[in-house]
C-alpha positions as CSV (number, residue, x, y, z in Angstrom):
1,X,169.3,19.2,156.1
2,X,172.4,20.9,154.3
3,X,173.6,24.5,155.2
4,X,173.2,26.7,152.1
5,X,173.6,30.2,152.3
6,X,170.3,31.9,152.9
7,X,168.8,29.0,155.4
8,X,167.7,30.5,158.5
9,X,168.7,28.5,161.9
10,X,168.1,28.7,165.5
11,X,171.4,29.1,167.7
12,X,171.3,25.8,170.2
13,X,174.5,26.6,171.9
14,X,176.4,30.1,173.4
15,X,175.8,33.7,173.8
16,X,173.4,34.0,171.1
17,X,171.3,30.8,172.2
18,X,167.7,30.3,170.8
19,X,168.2,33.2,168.6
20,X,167.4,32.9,164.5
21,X,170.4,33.6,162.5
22,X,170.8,33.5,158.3
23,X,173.6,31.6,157.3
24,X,175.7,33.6,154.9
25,X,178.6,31.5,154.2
26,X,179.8,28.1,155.1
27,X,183.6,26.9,155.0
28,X,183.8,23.1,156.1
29,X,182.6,22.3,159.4
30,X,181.9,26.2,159.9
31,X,178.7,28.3,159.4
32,X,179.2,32.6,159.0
33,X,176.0,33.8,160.6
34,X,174.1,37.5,160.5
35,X,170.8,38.5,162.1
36,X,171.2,42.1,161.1
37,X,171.4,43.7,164.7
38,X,174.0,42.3,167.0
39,X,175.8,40.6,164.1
40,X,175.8,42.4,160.9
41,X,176.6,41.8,157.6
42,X,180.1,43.3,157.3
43,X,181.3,41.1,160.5
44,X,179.3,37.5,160.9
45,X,179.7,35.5,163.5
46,X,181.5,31.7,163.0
47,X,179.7,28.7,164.4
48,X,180.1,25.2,164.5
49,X,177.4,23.5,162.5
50,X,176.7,21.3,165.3
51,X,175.7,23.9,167.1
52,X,172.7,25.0,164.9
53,X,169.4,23.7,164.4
54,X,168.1,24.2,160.5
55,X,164.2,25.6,159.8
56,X,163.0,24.6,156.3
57,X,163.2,28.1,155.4
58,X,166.1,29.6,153.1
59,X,165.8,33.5,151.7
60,X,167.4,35.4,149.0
61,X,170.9,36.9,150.0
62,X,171.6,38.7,146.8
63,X,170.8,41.8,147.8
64,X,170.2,41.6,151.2
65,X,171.1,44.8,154.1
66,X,171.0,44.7,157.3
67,X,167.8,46.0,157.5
68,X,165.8,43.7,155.2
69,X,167.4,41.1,157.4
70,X,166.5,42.2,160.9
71,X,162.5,42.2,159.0
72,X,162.7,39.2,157.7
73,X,164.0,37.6,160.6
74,X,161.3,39.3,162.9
75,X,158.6,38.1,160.8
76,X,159.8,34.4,160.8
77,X,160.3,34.6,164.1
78,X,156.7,35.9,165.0
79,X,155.7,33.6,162.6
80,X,157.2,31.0,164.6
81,X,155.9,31.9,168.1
82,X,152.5,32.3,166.5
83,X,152.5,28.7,165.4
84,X,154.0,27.7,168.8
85,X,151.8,28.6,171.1
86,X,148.3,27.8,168.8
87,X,149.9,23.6,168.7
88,X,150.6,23.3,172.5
C-alpha cells in the first residue's frame, strides 16, 4: 500500500503504539501523523514508514479540525474492535 495523505494507520512501533493515526503529509521515507488529541493538527508527529501499518481506509483532509478527526478516528476504531472480536 502507498501512503497518501488521508490513509489512516495503526502505530507498530514507540510511545504511540497500536494507536490509529491519519497521515497528513509524507516527505521521503517520512510520514507526518495527527489523531486530533495528543497530536494535533498544527504540530504532527514524524514517523518512519516502516513503522506503520496501512488500513484500506483513506478520508478527506480538506477541511479537516481536530475535532472531525478525533470522530472519525473513534468511529473507525470502534469499527475495528467491533469486527475484531465478532471473527475470533
Amino acid at each position: 500500500m502507498e501512503a497518501v495523505n488521508g490513509r489512516i494507520v495503526r502505530v507498530i512501533a514507540g510511545h504511540d503504539r497500536n494507536l490509529f493515526m491519519v497521515i497528513t503529509a509524507v516527505e521521503g521515507d517520512f510520514a507526518f501523523l495527527c489523531d486530533g488529541k495528543s497530536r494535533k493538527l498544527a504540530k504532527p508527529k514524524k514517523k518512519r514508514l516502516k513503522h506503520l501499518r496501512f488500513t484500506n481506509t483513506v478520508i478527506d483532509t480538506a477541511d479537516l479540525t481536530d475535532k472531525k478527526l478525533r470522530r472519525v478516528i473513534g468511529e473507525f476504531a470502534g469499527n475495528t474492535r467491533k469486527t475484531e472480536t465478532e471473527n475470533p
